[in-house]
N, C-alpha and C positions, 0 to 999 in steps of 0.2 A: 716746792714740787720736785718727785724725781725726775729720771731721764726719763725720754720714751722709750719704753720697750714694748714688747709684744706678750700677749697673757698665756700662761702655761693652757692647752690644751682643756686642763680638766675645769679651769676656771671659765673657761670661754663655755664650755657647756653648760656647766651650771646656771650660765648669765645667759644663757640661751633657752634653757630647762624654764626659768620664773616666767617666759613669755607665754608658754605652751601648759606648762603644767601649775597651776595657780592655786589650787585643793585638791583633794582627794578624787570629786566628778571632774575635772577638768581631764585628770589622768585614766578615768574608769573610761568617758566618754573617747577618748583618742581608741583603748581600746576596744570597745566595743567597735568602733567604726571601720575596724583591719576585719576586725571577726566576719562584720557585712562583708565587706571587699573581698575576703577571701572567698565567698560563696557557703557560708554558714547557714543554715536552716534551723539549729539548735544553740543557743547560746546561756551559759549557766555563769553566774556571777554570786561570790561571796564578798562581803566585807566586814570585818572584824575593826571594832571600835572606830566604824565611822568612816573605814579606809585605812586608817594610818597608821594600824599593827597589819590587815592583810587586804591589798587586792586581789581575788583569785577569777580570771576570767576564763572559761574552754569555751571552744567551737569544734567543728565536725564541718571544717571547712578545707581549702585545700590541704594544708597544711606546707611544711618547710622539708626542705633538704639540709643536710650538713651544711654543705660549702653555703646557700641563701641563707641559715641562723646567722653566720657570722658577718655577713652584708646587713643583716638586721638593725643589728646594736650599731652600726655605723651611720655617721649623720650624713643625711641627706640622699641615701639608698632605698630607692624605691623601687617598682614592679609596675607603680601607676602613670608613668607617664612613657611609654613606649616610643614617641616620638617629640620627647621634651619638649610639651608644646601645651604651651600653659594657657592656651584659648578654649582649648576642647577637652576640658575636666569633666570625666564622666566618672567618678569615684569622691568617696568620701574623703578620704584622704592621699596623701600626692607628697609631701615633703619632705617624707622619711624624717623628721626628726621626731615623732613623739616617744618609740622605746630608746635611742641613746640620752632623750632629755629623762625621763624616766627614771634610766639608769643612774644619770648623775646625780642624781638627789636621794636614791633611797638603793635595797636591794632586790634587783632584778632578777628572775630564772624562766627560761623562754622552752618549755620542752615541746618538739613537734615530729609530725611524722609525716610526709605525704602521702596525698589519695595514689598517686604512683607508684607508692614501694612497694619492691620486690617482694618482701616477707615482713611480718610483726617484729621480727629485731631491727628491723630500719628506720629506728627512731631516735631522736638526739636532744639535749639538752644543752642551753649556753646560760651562762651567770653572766650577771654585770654589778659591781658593788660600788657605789661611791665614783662611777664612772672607771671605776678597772676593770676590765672585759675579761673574761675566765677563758680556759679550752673549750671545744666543743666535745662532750662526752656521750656514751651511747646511753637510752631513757628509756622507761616504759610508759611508751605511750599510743592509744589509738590513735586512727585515721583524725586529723587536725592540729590544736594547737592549743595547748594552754601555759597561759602567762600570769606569772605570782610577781606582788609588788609588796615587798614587806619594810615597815617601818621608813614610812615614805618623807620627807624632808630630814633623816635623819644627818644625810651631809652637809643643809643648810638649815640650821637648828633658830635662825632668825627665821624664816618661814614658820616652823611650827607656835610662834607668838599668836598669827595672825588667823589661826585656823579656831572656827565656832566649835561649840560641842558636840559631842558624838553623835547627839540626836539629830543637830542642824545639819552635821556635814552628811549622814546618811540621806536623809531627806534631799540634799542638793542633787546625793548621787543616785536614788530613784528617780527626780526628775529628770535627769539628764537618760537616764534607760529607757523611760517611759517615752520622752519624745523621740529617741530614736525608734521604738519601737511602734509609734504611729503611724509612722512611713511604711515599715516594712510589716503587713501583717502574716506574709508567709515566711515568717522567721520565730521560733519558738525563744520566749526570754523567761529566764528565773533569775530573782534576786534575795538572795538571804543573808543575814545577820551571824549565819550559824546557827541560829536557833530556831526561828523563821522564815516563813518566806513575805515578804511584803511585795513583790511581783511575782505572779506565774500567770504566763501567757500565754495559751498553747497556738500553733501554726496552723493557720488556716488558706485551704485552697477557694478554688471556684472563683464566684463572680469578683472582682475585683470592688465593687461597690459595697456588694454585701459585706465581702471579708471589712472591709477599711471599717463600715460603722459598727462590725462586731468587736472591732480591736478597738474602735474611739469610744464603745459604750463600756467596755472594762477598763478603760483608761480615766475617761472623765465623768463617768457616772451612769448608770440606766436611765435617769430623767432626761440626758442631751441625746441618746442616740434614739428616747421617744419621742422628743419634742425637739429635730433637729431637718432644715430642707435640704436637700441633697444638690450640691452645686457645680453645672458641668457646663463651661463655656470656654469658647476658641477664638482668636482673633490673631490674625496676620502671623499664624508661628506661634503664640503662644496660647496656653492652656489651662484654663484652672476648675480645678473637681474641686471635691469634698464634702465636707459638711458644717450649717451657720446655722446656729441656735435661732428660733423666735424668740423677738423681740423681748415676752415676756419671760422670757427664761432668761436673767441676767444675773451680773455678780456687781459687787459692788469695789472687784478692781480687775487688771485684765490678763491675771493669773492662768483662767480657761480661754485664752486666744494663741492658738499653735500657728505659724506659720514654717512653710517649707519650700524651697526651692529645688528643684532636682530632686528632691529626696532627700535635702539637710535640712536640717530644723534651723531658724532664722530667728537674729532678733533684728527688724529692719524698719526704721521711722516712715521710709514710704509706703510697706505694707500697712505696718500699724495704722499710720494716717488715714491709708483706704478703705480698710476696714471701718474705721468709725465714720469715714465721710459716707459707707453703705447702711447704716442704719441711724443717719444722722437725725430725722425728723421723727423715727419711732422709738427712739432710747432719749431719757434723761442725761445730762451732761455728766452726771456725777454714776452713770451707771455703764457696765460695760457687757457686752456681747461674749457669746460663747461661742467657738469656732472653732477648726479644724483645716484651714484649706493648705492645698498642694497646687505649688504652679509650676509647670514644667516649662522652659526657657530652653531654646536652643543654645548649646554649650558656647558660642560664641557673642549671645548677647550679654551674659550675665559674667560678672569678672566673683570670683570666690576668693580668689587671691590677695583679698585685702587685709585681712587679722588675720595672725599666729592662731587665734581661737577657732577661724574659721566661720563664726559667728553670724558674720555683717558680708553681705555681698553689696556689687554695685552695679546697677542695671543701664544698658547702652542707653535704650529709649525709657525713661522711669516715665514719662507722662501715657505711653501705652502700656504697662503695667498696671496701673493704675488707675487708667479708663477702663480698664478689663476688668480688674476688683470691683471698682464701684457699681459697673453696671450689671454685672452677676449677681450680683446681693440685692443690689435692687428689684431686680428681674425675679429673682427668688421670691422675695418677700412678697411682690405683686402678685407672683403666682399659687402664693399661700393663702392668699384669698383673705377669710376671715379666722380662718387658723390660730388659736389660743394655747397656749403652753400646758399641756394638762396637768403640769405642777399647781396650777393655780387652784384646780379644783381639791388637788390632795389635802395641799398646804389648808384649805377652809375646812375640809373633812377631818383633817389633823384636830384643827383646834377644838375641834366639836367635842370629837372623843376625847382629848387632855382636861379642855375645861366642863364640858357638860352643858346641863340645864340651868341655869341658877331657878331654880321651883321656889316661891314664898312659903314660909313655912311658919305656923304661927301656934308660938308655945301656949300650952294649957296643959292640966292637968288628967284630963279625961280621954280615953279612947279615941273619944270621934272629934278633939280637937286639929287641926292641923291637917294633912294631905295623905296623912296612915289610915289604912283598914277602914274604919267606920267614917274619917273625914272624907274620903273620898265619896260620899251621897252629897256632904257638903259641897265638894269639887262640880260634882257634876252638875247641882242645882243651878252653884255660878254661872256655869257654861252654858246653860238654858236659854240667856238672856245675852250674849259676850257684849252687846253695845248698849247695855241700858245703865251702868255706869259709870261710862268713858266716852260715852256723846258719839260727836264725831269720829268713824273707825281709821284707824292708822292704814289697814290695807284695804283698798276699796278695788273690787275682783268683779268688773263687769263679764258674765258669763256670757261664750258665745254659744249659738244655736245650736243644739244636741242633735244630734244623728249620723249615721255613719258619714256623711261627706264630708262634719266637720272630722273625722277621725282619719280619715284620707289627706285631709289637707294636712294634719299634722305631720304624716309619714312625709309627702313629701317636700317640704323642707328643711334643710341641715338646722337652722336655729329656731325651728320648730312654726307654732302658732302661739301668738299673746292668749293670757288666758287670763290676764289679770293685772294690776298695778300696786305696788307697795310703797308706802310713804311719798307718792307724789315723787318718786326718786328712780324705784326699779320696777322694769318690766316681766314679766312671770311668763316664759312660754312654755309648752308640752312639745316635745320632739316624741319622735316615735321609742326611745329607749332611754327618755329619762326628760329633764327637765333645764332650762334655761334661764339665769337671771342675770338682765343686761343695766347696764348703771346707764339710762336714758342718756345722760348730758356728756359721757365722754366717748358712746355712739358717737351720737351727733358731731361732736366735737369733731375726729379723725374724720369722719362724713363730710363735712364743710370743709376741711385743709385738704381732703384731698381734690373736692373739684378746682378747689383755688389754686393749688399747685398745676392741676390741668390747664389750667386756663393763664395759665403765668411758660408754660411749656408753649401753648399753644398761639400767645398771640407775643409771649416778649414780655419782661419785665418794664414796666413803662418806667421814663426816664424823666426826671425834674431837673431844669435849668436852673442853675444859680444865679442871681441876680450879679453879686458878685465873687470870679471866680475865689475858691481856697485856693492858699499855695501853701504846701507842708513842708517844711525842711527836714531834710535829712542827711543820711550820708551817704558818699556816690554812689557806693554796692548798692543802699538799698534800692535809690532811685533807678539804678537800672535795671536790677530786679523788677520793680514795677513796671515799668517802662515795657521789658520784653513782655509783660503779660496781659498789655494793655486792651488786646481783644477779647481774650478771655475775659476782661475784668466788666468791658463794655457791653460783652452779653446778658451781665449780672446786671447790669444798669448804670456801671460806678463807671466813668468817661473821666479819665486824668492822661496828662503825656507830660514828657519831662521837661525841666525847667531849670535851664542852666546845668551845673553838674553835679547839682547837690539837692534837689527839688523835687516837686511835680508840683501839676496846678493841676485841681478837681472842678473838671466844668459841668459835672452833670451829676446827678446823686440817681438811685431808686429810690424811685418815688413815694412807696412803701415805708420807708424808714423817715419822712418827714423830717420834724426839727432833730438830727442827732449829731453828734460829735464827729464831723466830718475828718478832725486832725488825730482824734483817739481810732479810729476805723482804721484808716492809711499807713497808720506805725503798726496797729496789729497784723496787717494784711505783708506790713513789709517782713516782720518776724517770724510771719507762719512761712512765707517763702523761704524766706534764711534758713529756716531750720527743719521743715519739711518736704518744699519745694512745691507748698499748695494753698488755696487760700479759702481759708474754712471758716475765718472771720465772716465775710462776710456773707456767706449762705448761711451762715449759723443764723445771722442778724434778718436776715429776712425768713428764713421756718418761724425763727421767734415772732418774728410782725405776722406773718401767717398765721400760729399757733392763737395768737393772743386775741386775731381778730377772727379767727374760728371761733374762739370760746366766747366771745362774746355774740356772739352769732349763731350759737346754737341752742338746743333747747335746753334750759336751766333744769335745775334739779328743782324740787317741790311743784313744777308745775304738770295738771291733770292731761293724760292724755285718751283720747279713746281708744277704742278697740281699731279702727282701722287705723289711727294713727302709728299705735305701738305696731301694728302687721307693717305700715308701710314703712318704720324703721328698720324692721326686720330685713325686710326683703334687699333695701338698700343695702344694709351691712354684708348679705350674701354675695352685691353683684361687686364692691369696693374693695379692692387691694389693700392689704392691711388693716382693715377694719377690726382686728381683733385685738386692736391697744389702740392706746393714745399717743398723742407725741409725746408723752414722758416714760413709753414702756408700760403703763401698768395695762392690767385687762382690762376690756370695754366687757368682758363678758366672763361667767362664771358655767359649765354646763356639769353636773351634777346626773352621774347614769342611775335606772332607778335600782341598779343592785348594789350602787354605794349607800343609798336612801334608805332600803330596805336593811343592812348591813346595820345603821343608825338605831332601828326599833328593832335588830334582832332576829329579826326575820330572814336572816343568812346565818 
């Protein structure tokens, strides 16, 4: 080894650069997040091959002076902390180092003007190449600031091994615009290729609610900002809006789940965790929710300070965070009633129109063979008769009593009046503008789980004594992990305390869960704490004993119901919370308008 010495200046930036600036979005994202700071309303971004021939960012923001461009390019110069007081971070960024890391790695040119200056000539330019800082020189530029980043890791040419292709790295650096641009919908963003634009967003005023879901429905699709409930709850200081996809409206990874803190976009395991623990019993395990939510945090609970990326915050009190999420979502989704994703009915109308009728068609030689022109006399004679046949009929449609009243009773109800039954499986109702068909047994199903959830709310998870206690070994963290959580765990039903300094001993089980693996529970429960700080094992294991003994406790499919039977499901599904999926997410119900129906035969 050599001596110790101290690293030249431009090396120590560079080694400071790889923590902040890591691809192409990591450095687009720094900028974009001055553009806010600065009070930008309009912000236009190019990138050229991906980022790493050109970043080009403007805003119509405050803009710079002379003498503040060359405090710029210097590390650790900022404007955001006024009272160097790193408790009350009310800005996106604070560190001053993202344009000197910037700098060190690729070439930098910063031209700005202030909303203050005198005249149109009071505008400047500085370079930074390789981490060597240029003059500052006079620019032509409007009111704000635009910043070029050309041929980016070119001083550290081991970085550019590591970067994906032009199409991936683009893609990284739309996502990283798009979620800032979730937060702020009264800020105008473009993002182009040079050739294109793949984001243009325009600035939107007014109501605050309205703006956010018209910037969340150009961001994640028009089917969430149709089929999404609006989320607005407060508790002791903290706040959280937005918007949470129904149940049925899922993805199959957690790609469409934004969260924000302040105003920054977060990747956080106790949000995440909250989040899935709010749609625990109406989503499939393997499927994931679509969201949007904003929590706003007093700047003194929440530390931002923890990654260079900015990324990961850490929350003073994370168990009220996170009673706040869960019970928002929850409260949401109850308040949706029986609410069904109306993608669902697309997605069926989709298939109809791609695949069709498959119609039997039966070759012969002559005109009036088969389902053409002259066979259709043959068609219709068939139809004369439809059950004489095929015996017993597949849909057997007891009519209810004709007259206006029964036409009244259909208006009003939202899931209409039964009008019929299909396969001993679906129920057929007429609503006042279109039509209803509900899968009898996975009603039923969410209809059973949730009074049992009520009723497990309302009198207590009941509790089984072990004859003789478990004692689980482990290791000390975990056990005292558990240990602190041991009321909470005992509301669940699950009653352990610690034992020795490497243990617990489980004296009590939920009852619910009967014969199961007392010492596999106890290590999940210890690891979900370790790693999320929550314990989702074991309400998972009891929705599932609930789920399982719902379903087996509701009405099967194939079997007959009457007409007041199928009305009195209906009405049930009306008054029940979530009633419009199952606990796996899918729909309990399909509603079908009759100008989609009519659209089918043409008749639109």
């Amino acid at each position: 080894m050599s001596r110790l010495r101290r690293l030249p200046e431009i090396t120590v930036n560079r080694i400071a650069a790889g923590e902040v600036v890591e691809r192409p979005a990591s450095a687009l994202k720094e900028l974009v997040e001055n553009a806010i700071d600065a009070g930008a309303t309009q912000i236009d971004i190019v990138l050229l091959n991906g980022g790493q021939e050109l970043i080009s960012v403007s805003d119509n923001g405050a803009g710079m002076t002379a003498e503040e461009l060359t405090l710029a390019v210097q590390r650790h110069a900022t404007s955001k902390l006024p009272d160097e007081d790193l408790l009350h971070i009310q800005w996106l960024g604070f560190r001053g180092e993202a344009l000197p890391s910037i700098g060190a790695v690729a070439r930098l040119s910063i031209a700005s003007r202030a909303a203050d200056a005198a005249d149109a000539a009071d505008a400047w330019c500085i370079s930074v190449d390789g981490g060597q800082v240029g003059q500052v020189t006079p620019a032509a530029q409007v009111v704000g600031t635009r910043v070029e980043v050309r041929d980016l890791f070119f001083a550290t040419p081991a970085r550019l091994k590591f970067l994906k292709t032009t199409r991936t790295e683009f893609q990284h650096a739309a996502d990283a615009v798009r979620r800032l641009a979730m937060a702020r919908p009264d800020i105008g963003f473009t993002l182009s290729d040079g050739e294109r634009r793949s984001v243009d967003l325009a600035a939107r005023g007014g109501d605050m609610f309205d703006a956010r879901l018209a910037r969340l429905g150009a961001v994640m699709g028009r089917e969430f900002a149709d089929n999404a409930i609006a989320i607005d709850a407060e508790r002791e200081g903290l706040r959280l809006s937005g918007y949470a996809g129904l149940p049925t409206l899922n993805r199959a990874n957690n790609r469409m789940q934004y969260l924000f803190v302040n105003g920054r976009p977060v990747r956080d395991r106790l949000l995440g965790g909250a989040l899935r623990a709010g749609y625990m019993d109406v989503l499939a395990h393997d499927r994931h929710a679509m969201a949007a939510l904003f929590l706003e945090v007093p700047a003194e609970e929440v530390d931002v300070n923890v990654h260079p990326m900015k990324a990961e915050v850490r929350f003073r009190d994370p168990g009220l965070v996170r009673g706040l999420l869960v019970s928002a979502l929850r409260h949401a989704l109850a308040a949706a009633g029986h609410r069904s994703s109306s993608t669902v009915s697309t997605a069926a109308l989709g298939r109809v129109r791609e695949q069709g009728f498959n119609l039997p068609y039966q070759q012969g030689s002559g005109r009036g063979a088969g389902w053409g022109n002259a066979g259709l006399m043959e068609a219709a004679a068939a139809f004369q008769s439809p059950f004489a046949a095929v015996g017993e009929p597949s849909a057997r449609l007891e009519p209810l009593p004709q007259g206006d009243d029964n036409v009244v009773a259909a208006n009003d109800y939202p899931l209409g009046v039964a009008r019929g039954q299909l396969h001993e499986t679906y129920i057929i109702a007429q609503t006042a503008t279109g039509i209803v068909i509900v899968d009898q047994h996975a009603a039923h199903e969410r209809l059973v789980m949730e009074r049992m959830q009520a009723q497990l709310a309302d009198r207590g998870v009941a509790r089984q004594i072990l004859l003789l206690p478990d004692v689980v070994e482990l290791d000390e963290d975990s056990a005292q992990r558990l240990s602190a959580r041991a009321a909470e765990l005992a509301e669940l039903g699950l009653v352990l305390e610690a034992f020795g300094s490497g243990a617990v001993v489980v004296r009590e089980i939920p009852a619910l869960l009967g014969e199961s693996d007392i010492q596999g529970l106890v290590r999940d429960l210890a690891d979900e704490l370790a790693e999320m700080d929550q314990a989702l094992a074991l309400r998972e294991r009891l929705d599932s004993v609930c789920a399982s003994m719902a379903c087996h406790g509701s009405v099967r499919a194939g079997r007959r119901l009457s007409v007041e039977e199928m009305n009195a499901l209906l009405r049930e599904m009306e008054r029940t919370p979530r009633s419009g999926q199952c606990s796996h997410g899918r729909p309990t119900y399909v509603e079908l308008q009759l100008s989609d129906i009519e659209s089918l035969f043409g008749r639109r």
